[in-house]
Legacy VTK file of the C-alpha trace (Angstrom):
# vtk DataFile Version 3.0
C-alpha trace
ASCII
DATASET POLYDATA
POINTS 219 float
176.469 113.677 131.658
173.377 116.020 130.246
170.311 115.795 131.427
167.402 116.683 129.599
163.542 115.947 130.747
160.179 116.879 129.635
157.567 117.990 131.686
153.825 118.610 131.439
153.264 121.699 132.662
149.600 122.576 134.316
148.001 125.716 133.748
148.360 128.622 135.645
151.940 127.421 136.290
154.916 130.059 135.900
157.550 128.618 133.119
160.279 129.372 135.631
161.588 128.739 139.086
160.938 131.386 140.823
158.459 134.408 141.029
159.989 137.874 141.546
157.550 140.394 140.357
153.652 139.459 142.078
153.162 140.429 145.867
151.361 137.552 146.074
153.806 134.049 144.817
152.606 132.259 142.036
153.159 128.513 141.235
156.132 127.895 139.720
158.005 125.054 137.830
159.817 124.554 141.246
157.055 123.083 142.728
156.937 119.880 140.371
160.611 119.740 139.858
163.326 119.572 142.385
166.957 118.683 140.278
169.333 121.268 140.555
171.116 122.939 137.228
168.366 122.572 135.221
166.470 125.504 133.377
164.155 125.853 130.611
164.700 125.333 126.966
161.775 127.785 126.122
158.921 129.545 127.463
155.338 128.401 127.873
153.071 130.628 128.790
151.366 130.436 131.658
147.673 130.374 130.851
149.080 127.413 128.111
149.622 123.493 128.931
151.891 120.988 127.822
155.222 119.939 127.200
158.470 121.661 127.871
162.000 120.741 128.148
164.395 121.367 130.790
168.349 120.927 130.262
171.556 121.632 132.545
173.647 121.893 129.249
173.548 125.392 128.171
174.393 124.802 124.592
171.383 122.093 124.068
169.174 125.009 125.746
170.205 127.169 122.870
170.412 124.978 120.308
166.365 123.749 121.204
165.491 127.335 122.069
167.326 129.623 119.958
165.320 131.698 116.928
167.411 130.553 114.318
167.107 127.188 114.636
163.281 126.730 113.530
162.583 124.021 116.125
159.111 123.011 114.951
156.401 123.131 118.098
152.725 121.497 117.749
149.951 122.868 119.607
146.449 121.239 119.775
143.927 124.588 120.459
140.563 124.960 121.068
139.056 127.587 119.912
135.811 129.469 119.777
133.517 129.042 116.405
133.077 126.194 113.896
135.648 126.999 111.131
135.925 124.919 108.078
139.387 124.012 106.465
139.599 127.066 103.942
139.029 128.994 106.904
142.389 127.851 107.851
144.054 128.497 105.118
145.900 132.162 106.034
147.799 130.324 108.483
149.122 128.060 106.006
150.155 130.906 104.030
151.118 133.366 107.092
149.275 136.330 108.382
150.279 139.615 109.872
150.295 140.721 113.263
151.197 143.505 114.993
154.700 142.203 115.196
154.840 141.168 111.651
153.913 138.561 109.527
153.930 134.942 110.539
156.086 132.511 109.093
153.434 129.816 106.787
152.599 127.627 109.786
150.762 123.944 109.457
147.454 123.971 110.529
144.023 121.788 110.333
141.164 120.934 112.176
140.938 117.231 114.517
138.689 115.504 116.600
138.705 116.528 120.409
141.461 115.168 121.552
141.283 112.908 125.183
142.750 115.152 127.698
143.034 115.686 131.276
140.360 117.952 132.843
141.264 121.499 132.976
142.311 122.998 136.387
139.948 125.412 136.244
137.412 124.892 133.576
137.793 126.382 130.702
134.476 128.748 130.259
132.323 128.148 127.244
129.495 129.739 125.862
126.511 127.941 125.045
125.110 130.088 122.220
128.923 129.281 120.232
130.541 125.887 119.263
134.104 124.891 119.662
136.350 123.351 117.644
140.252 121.530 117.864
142.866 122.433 115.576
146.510 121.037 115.266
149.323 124.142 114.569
152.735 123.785 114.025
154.792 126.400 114.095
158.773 126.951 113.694
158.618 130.735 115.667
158.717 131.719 119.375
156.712 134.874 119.556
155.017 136.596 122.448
151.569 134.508 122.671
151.857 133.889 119.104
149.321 131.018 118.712
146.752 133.253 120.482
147.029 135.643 118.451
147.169 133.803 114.983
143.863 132.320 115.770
142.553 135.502 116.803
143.961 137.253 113.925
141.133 135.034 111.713
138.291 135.587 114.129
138.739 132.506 116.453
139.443 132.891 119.909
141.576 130.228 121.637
139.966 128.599 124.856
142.399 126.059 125.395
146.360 125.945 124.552
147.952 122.958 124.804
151.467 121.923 123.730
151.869 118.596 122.335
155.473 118.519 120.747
158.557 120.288 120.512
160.580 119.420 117.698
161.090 115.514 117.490
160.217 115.416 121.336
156.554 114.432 122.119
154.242 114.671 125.536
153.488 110.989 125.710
151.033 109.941 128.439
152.821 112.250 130.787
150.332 113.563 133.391
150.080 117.765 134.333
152.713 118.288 136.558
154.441 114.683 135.764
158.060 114.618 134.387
160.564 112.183 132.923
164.169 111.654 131.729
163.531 112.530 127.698
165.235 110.822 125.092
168.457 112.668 122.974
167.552 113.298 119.683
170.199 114.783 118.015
169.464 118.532 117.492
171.040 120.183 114.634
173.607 123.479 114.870
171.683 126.367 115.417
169.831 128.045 111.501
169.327 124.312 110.716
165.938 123.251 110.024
165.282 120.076 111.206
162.919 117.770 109.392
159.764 116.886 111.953
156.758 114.789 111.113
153.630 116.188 112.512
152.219 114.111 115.439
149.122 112.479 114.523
145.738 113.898 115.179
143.474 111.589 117.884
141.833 109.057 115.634
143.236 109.485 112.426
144.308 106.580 111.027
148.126 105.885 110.120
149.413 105.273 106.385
149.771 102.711 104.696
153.195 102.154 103.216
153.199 102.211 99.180
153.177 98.762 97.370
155.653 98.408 94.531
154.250 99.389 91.392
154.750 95.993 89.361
157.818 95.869 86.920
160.513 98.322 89.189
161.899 95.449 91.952
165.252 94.506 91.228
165.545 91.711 88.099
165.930 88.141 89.213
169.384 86.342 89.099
LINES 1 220
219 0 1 2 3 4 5 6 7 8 9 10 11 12 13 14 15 16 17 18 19 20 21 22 23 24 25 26 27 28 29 30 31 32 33 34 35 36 37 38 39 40 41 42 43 44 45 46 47 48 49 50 51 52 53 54 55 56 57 58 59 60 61 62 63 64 65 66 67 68 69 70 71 72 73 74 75 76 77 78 79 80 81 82 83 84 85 86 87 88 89 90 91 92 93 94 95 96 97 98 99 100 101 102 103 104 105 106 107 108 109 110 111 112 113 114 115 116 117 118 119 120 121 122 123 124 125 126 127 128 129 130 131 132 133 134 135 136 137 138 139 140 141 142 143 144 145 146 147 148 149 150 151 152 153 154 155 156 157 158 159 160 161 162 163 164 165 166 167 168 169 170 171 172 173 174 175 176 177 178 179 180 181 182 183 184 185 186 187 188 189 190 191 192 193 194 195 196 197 198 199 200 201 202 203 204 205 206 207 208 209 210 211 212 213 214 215 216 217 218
């Protein structure tokens, strides 16, 4: 039977089990999780928090990991300044970076949202504000949120990932991890269809009345 769990992973935490190339061994995912066959469906980096999945069934892996398949990922980052919406808006429309331009990638500004404490702090300056945005992106690059925000003049302080495609982090705890439900994943270049999670204290919506005049006509 597959197994597939999700884990909150603490900073400073390698996304793999094992550390072959410091003198000096970092933390790895093999301290928080001890099940044998399973490996990760994705990277995290390391200075980054948050959820990641873990699988024993190498085609899930791929399907949840590979390029192609556009799995949507939602990041809530704090970052250095006080933007504004509009200041947001070239990574709704996609930026370049050194790589090449981004895909168009959702992104707004929310209210902090009620975390754990950072292990360690992150460092702020006093003279600056800070601000929370929600991004969700469908790549995989090399730091790529990082260097999005920086790319528009706003330094991330905090990364933390909140959802991978229609898998969420729930009230799971750094270093805390669970049996995750299986959503059905679609064949690899098939875009799935993700709502964005909900930003901390926004209100859900309403569902539509029916305008009066298009129910169905009475026997």
């Amino acid at each position: 039977m597959t197994r597939l769990i999700q884990f909150n992973k603490p900073f400073g935490v390698l996304p793999q089990f094992t550390d072959r190339k410091s003198p000096t061994e970092r933390p790895t995912l093999s301290l928080y999780i001890d099940l044998p066959g399973v490996y990760p469906a994705g990277r995290l980096d390391r200075d980054s928090e948050g959820l990641m999945l873990l699988t024993d069934d190498g085609g899930l892996q791929a399907k949840i990991s590979h390029p192609k398949n556009k799995m949507e990922k939602t990041y809530w980052v704090q970052v250095e300044g006080d933007p504004t919406g509009r200041d947001l808006e070239p990574l709704r429309k996609g930026l370049q970076l050194n790589d090449g331009p981004t895909r168009p990638a959702q992104a707004r500004l929310i209210e902090a949202p009620k975390l754990w404490e950072r292990d360690p702090p992150v460092r702020f300056r006093k003279s600056i504000p800070d601000r929370w945005l929600e991004i969700v992106i469908s790549e995989g690059r090399n730091r790529q949120v990082r260097r999005m925000t920086a790319a528009i003049g706003l330094p991330t302080l905090r990364l933390v990932r909140v959802g991978i495609g229609p898998w969420r982090l729930g009230n799971l705890h750094p270093g805390e991890w669970q049996d995750a439900p299986m959503h059905r994943v679609p064949p690899v270049g098939v875009t799935p269809k993700v709502r964005p999670e909900r930003a901390p204290g926004e209100r859900p919506r309403r569902p539509r009345k029916p305008r009066k005049g298009k129910g169905p006509k009475p026997d």
